[in-house]
LOVEXNU-923774 format. One line per 8 residues: for each residue x, y, z of N, C-alpha, C, O, CB. Coordinates in pm, whole numbers, plus 50000, padded with zeros to 5 digits. Glycine has a CB too. Layout:
BEGIN
X,Y,Z,X,Y,Z,X,Y,Z,X,Y,Z,X,Y,Z  ...
//
This chain:
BEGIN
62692,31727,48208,62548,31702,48224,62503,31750,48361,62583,31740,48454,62515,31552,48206  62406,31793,48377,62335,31869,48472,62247,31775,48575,62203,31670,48527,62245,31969,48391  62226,31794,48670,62099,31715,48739,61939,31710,48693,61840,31652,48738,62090,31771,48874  61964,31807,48576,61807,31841,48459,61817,31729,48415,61736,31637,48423,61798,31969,48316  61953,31733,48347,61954,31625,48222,61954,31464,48275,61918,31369,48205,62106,31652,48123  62003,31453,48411,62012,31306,48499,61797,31306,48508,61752,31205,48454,62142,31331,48728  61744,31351,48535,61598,31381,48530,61521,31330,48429,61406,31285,48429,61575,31508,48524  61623,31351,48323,61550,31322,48167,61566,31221,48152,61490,31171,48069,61589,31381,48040
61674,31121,48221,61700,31013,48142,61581,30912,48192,61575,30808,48127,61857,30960,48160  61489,30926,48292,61430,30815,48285,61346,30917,48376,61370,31030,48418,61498,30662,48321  61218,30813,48392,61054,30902,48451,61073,30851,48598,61002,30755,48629,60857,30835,48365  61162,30904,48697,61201,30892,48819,61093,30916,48904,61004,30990,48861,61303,30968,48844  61079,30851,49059,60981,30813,49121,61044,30981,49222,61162,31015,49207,60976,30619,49184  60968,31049,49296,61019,31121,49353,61095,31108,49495,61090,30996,49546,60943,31186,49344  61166,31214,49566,61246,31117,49663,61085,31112,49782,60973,31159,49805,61443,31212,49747  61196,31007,49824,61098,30970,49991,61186,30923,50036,61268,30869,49962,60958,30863,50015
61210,30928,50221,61293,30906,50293,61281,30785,50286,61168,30749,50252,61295,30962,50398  61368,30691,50307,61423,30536,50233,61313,30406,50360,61234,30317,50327,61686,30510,50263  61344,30439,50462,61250,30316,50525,61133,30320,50532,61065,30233,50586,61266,30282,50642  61085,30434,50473,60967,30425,50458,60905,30435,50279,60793,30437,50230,60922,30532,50558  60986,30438,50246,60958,30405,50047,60993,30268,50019,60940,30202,49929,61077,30505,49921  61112,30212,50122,61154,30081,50025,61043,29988,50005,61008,29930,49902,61275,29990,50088  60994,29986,50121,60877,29837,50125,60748,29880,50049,60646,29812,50048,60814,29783,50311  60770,30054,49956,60611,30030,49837,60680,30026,49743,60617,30012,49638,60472,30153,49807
60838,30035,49727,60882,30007,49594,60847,29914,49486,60814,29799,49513,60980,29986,49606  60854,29970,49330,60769,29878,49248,60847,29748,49231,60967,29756,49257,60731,29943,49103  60795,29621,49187,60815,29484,49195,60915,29461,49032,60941,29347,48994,60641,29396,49210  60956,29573,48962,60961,29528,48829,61188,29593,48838,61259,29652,48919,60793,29644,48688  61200,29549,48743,61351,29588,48771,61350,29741,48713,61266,29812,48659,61476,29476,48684  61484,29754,48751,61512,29949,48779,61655,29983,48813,61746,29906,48843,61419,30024,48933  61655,30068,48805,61764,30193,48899,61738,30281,48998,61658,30365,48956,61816,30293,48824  61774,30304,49126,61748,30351,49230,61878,30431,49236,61987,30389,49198,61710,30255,49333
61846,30585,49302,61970,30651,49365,61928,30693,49486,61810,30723,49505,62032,30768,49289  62025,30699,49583,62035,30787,49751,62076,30860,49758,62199,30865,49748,62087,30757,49861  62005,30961,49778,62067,31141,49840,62064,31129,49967,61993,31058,50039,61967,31296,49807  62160,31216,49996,62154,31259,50146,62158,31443,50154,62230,31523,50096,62307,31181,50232  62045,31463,50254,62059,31589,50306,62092,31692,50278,62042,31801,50249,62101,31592,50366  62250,31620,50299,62385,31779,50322,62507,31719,50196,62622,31763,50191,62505,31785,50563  62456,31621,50108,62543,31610,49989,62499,31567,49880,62585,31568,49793,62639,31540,50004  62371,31519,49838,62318,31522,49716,62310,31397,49672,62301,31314,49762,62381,31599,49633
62310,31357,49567,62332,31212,49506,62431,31164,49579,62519,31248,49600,62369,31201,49353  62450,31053,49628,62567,30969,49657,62559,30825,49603,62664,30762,49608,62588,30963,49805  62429,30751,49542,62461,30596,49499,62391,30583,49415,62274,30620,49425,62445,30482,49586  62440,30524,49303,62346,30503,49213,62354,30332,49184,62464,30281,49208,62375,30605,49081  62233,30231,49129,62172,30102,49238,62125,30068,49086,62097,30161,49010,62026,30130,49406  62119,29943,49046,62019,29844,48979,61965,29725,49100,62000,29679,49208,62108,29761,48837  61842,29713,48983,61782,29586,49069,61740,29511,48920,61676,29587,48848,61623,29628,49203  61760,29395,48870,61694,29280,48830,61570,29224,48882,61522,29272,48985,61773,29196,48839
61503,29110,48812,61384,29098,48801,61375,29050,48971,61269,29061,49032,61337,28999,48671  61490,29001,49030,61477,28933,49181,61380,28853,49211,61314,28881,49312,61464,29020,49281  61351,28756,49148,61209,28666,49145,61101,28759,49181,61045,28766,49291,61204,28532,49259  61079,28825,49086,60955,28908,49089,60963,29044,49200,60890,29131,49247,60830,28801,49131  61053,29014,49203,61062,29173,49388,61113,29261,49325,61096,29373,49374,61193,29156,49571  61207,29255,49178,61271,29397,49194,61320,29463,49241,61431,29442,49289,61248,29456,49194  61258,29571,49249,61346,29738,49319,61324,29729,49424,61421,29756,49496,61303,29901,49286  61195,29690,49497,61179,29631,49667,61263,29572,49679,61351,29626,49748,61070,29544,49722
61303,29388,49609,61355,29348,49631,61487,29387,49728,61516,29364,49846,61341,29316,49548  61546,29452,49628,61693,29493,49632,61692,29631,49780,61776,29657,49866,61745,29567,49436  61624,29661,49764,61571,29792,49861,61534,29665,50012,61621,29655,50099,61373,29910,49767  61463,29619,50018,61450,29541,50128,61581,29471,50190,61609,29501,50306,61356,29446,50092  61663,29381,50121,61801,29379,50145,61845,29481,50257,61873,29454,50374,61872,29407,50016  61844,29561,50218,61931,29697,50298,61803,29716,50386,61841,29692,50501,61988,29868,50184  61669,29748,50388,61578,29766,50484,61618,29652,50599,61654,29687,50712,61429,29753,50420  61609,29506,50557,61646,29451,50675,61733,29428,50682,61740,29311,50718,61606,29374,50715
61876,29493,50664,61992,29503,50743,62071,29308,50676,62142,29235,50745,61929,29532,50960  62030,29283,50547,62138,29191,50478,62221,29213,50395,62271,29122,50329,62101,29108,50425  62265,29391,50377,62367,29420,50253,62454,29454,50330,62524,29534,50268,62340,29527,50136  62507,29435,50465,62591,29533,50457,62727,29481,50399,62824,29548,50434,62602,29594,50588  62748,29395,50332,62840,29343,50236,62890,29367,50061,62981,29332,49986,62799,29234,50248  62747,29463,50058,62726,29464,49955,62666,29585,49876,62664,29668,49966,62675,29374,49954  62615,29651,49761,62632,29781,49707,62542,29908,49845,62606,29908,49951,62546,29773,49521  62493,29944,49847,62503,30066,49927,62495,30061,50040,62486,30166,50104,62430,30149,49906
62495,29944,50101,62457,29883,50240,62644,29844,50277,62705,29849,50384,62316,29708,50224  62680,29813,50161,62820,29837,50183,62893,29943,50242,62969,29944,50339,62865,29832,50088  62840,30076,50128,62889,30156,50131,62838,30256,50296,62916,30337,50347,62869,30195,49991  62719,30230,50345,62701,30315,50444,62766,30266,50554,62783,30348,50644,62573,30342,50467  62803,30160,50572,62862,30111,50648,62995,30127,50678,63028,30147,50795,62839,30026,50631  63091,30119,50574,63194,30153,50538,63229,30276,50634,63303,30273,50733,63189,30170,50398  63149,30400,50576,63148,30506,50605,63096,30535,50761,63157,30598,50848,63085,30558,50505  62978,30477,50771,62978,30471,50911,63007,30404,50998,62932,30378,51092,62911,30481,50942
63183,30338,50978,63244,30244,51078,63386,30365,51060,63494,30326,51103,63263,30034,51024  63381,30489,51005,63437,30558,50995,63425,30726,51066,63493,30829,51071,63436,30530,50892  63273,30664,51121,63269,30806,51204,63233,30819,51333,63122,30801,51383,63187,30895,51153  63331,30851,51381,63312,30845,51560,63189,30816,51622,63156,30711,51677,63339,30978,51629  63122,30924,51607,63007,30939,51696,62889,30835,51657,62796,30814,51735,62956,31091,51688  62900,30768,51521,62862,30626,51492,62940,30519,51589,62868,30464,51673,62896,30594,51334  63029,30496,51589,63066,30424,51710,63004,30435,51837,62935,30351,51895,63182,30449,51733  63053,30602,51891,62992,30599,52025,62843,30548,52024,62790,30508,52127,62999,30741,52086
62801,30551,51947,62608,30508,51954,62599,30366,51973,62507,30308,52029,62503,30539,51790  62702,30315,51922,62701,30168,51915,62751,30106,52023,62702,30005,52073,62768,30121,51809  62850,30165,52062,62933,30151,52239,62864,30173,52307,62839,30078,52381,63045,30235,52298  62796,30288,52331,62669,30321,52390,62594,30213,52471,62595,30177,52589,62585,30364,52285  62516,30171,52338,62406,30030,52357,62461,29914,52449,62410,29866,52551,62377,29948,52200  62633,29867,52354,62693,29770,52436,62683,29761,52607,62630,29685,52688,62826,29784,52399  62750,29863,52611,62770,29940,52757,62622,29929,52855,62604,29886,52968,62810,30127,52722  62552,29975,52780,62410,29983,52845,62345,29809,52866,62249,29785,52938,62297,30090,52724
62425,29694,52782,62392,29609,52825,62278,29562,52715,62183,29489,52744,62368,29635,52955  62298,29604,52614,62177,29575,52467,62293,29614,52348,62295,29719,52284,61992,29722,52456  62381,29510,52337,62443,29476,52209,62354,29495,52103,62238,29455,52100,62492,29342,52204  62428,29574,51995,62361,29536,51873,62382,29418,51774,62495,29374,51753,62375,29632,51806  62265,29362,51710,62332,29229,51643,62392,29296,51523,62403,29416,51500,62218,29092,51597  62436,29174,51437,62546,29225,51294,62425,29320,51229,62438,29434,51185,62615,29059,51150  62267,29217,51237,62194,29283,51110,62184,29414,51164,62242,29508,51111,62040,29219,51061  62120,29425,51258,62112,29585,51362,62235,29710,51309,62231,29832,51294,62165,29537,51570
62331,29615,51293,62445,29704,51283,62424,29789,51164,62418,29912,51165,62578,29628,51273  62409,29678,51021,62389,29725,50947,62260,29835,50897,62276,29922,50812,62413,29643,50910  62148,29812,50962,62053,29871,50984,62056,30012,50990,62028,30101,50910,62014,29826,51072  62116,30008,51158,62164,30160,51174,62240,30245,51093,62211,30362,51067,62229,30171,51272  62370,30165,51041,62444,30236,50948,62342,30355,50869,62332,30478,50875,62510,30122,50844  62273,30244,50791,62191,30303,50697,62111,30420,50717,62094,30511,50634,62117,30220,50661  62043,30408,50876,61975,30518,50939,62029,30628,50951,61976,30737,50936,61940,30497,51047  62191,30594,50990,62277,30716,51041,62244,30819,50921,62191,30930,50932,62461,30680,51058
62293,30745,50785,62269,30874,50678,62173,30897,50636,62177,30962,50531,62324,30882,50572  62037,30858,50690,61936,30921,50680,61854,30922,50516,61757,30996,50506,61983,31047,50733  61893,30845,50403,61901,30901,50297,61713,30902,50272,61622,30866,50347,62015,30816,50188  61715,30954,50147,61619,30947,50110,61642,30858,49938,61753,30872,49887,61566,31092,50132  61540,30776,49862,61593,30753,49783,61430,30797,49666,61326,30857,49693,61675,30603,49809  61477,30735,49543,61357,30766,49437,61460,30608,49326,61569,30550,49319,61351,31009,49345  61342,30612,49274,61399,30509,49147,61326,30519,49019,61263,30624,49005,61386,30349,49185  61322,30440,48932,61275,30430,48780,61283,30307,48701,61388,30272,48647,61348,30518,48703
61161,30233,48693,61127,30114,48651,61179,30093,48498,61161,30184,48418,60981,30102,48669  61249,29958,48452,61269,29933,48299,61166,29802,48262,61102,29715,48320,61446,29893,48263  61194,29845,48134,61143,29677,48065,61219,29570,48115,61155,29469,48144,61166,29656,47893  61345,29568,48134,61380,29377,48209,61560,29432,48239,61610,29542,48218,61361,29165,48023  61603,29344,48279,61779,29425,48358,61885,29467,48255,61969,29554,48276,61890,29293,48466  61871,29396,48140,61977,29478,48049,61931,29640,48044,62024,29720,48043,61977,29409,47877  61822,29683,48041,61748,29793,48029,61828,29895,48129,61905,29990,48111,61591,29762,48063  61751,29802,48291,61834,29867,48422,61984,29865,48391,62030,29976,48367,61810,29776,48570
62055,29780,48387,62205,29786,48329,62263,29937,48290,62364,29995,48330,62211,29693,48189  62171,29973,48205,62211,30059,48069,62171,30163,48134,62262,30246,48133,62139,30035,47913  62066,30205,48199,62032,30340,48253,62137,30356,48396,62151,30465,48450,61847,30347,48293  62199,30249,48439,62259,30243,48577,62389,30285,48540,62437,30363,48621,62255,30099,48656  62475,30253,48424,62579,30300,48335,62564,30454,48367,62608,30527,48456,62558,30256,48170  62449,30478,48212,62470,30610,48183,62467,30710,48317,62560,30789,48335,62363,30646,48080  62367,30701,48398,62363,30760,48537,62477,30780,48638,62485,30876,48714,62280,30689,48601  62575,30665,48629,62659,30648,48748,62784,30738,48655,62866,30820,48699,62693,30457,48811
62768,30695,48526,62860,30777,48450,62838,30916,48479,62930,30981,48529,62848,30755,48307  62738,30965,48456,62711,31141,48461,62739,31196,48600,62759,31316,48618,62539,31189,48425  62740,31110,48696,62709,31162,48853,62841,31117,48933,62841,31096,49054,62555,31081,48930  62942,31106,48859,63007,31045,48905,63177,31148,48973,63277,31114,49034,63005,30934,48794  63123,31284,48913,63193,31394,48956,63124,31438,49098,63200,31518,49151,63189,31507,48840  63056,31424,49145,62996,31426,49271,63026,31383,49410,62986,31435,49514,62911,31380,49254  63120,31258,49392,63185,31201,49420,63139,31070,49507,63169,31056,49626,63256,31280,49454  63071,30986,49440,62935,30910,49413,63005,30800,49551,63117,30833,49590,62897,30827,49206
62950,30697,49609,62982,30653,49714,63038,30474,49593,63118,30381,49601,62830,30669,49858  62959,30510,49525,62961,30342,49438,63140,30324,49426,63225,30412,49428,62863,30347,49222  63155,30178,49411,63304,30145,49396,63369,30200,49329,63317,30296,49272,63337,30044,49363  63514,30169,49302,63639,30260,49199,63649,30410,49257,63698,30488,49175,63586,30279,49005  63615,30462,49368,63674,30611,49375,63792,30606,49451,63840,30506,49504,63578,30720,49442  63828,30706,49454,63999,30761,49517,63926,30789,49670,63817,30831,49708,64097,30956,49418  64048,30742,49733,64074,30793,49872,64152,30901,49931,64274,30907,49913,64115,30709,49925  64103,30966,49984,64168,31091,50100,64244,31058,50159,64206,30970,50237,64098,31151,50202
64389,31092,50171,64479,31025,50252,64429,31116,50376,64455,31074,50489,64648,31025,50204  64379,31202,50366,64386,31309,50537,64257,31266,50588,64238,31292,50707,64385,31523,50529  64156,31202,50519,64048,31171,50576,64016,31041,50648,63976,31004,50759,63975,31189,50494  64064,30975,50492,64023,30819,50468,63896,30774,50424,63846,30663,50445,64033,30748,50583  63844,30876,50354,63674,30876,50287,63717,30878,50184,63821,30935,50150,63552,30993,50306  63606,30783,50086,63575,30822,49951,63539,30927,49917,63423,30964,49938,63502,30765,49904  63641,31013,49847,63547,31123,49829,63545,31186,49668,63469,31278,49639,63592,31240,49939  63648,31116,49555,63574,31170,49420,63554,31040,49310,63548,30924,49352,63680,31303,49339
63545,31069,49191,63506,31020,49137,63614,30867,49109,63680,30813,49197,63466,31115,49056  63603,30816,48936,63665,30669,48930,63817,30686,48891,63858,30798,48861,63583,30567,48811  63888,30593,48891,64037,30572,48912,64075,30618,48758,63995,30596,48666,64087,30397,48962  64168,30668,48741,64179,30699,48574,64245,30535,48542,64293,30444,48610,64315,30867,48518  64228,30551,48458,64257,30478,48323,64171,30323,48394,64223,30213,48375,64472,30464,48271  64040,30336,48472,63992,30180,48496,63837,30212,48449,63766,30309,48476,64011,30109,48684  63808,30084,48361,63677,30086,48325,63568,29956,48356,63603,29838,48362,63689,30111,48187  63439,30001,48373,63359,29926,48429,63293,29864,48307,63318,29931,48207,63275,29997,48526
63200,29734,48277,63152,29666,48236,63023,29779,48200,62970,29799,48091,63153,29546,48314  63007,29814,48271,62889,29918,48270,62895,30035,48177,62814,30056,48087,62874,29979,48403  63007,30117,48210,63030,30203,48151,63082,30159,47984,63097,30233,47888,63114,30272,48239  63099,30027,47993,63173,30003,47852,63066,29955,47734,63068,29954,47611,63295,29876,47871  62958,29911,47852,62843,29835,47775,62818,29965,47730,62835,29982,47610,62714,29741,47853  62771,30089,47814,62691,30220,47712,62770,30243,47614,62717,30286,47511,62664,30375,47777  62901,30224,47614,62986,30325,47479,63009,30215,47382,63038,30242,47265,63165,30412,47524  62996,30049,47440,62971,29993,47258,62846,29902,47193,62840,29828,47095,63099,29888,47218
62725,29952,47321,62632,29922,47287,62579,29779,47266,62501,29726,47186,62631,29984,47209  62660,29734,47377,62667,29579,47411,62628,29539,47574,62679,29593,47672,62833,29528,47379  62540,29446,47578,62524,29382,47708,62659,29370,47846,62763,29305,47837,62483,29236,47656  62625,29432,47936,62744,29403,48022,62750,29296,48063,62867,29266,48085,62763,29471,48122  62695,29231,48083,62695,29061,48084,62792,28953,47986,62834,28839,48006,62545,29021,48042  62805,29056,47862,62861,28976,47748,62997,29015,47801,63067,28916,47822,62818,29017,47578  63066,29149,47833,63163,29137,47844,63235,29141,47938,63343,29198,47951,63187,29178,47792  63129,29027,48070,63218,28950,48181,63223,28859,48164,63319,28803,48219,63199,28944,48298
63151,28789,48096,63145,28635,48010,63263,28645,47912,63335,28546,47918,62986,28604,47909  63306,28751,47812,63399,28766,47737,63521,28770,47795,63613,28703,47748,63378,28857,47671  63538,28855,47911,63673,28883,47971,63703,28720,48089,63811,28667,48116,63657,29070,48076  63583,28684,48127,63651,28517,48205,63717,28470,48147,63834,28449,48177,63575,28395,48236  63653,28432,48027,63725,28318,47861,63853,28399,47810,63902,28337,47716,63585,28311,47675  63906,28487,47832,64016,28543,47831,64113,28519,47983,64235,28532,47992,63977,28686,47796  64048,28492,48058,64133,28448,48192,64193,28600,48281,64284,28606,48365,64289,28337,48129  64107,28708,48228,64149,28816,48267,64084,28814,48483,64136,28870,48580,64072,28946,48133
64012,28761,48478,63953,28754,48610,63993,28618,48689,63948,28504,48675,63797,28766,48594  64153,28698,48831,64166,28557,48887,64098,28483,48983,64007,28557,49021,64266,28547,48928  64092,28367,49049,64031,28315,49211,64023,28435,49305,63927,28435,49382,64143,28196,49297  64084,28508,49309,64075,28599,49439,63961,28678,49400,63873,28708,49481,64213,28698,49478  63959,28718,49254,63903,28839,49197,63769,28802,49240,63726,28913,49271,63926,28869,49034  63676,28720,49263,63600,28630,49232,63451,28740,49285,63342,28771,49236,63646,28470,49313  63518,28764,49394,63403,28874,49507,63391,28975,49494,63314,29045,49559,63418,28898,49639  63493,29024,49376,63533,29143,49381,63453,29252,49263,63382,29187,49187,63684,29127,49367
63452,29419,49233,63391,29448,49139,63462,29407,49035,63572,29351,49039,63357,29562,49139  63381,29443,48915,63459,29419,48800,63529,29583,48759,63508,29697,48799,63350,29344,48672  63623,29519,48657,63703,29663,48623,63790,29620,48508,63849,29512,48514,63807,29730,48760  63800,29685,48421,63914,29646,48290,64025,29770,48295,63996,29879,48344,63825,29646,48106  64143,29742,48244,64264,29834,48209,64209,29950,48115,64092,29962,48077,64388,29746,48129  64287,30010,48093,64248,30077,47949,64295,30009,47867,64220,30017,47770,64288,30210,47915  64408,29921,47837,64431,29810,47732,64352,29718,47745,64348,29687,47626,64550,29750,47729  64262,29625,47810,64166,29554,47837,64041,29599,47737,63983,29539,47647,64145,29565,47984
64024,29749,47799,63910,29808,47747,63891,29826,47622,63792,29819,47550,63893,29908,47790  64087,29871,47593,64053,29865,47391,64052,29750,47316,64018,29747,47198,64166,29937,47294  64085,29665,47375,64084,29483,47307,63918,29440,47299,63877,29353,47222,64182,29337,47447  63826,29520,47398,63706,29494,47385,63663,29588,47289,63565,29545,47228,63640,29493,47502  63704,29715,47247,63625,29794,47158,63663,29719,47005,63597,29705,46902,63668,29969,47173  63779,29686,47037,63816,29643,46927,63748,29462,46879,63745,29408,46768,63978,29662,46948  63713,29422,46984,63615,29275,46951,63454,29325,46944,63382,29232,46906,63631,29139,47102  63394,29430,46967,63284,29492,46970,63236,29550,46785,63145,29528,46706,63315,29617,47092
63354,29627,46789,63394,29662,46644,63429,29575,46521,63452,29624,46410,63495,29730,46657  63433,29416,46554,63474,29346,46447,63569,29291,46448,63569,29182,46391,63481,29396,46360  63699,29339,46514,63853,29340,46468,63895,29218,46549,64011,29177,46541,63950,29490,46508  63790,29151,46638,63882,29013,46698,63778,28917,46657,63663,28941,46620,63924,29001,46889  63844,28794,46671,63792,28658,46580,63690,28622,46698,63661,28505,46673,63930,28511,46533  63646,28646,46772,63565,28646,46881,63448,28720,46901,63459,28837,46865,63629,28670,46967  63339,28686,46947,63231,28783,46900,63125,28806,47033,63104,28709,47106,63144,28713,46755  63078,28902,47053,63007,28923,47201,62854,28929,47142,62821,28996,47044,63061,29087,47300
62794,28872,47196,62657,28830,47183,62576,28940,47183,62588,28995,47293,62614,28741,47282  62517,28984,47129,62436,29165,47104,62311,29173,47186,62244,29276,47186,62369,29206,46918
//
């Protein structure tokens, strides 16, 4: 699939550089992606209804510097606690006697890459769910910043796509046409997810994954809510 065909799948907002789009972002839930510059797509984002905030919602998060724990506020961070001259900027300040705080930290991260983003409003989050799937699925040779990619041993960057044989809730909901919600609710009651796991993304085996096609399909005495 082409970046035509990522175009088609939904009536996308055009890009605008990110601190200054997040705070007119629309109030209704969606999918959001971040380009950068000098590499193209790098994240692809849902937002739920967020008590009425939506795609702001979720976009504000990262505007004021409270994700960096979390999906792309994670990820810029990550990355920019990985590149020198992000440091020196930050040593910099120290030095000069104007620490940056945690949120600041995260802030900047975000600035460093400069992104620009665009998004695309749904009817309610299973909707977003499903377009955030198919999207992260297609873009995901790019070598997308979102969780599950391989690491560079010479670098130490994320730099391609998802782990073979591991599948996402997301990606599994598009191919059996089931709520991803149903089958993290399905896989708890199986005890497949331990205490540690708790914070963590979700991800199934490829034997995991066929025990669900196969309860999707009929074949287990167990049934996932449609």
């Amino acid at each position: 699939m082409t970046l035509l065909d990522i175009d088609a799948l939904a009536d996308w907002s055009d890009w605008a550089p990110f601190f200054e789009a997040a705070r007119a972002a629309p109030t209704q839930p969606g999918v959001y992606m971040m380009r950068l510059a000098d590499a193209g797509i790098v994240y692809v984002g849902m937002a739920g209804p967020r008590k009425g905030l939506g795609i702001r919602g979720r976009l504000n998060v990262y505007r004021h510097g409270r994700g960096a724990a979390s999906g792309f506020g994670q990820a810029a961070m990550d990355r920019a606690l990985a590149a020198p001259a992000f440091i020196a900027q930050q040593t910099a300040a120290l030095e000069a006697g104007s620490p940056r705080t945690s949120v600041q930290w995260a802030r900047d991260a975000i600035d460093w890459w400069n992104p620009d983003v665009r998004w695309a409003t749904t009817e309610d989050e299973l909707a977003a769910e499903t377009l955030e799937a198919r999207a992260e699925n297609y873009l995901r040779h790019l070598g997308l910043w979102n969780r599950r990619q391989l690491r560079n041993p010479d670098t130490s960057v994320a730099v391609v796509g998802p782990l073979e044989g591991i599948w996402t809730p997301e990606t599994l909901a598009v191919e059996l046409g089931v709520p991803a919600k149903s089958l993290r609710r399905w896989a708890r009651g199986k005890g497949w997810r331990t205490a540690g796991e708790k914070s963590q993304g979700w991800s199934f085996s490829s034997e995991q994954a066929q025990v669900l096609r196969n309860l999707a399909n009929g074949r287990d005495s167990v049934e996932l809510d449609r």
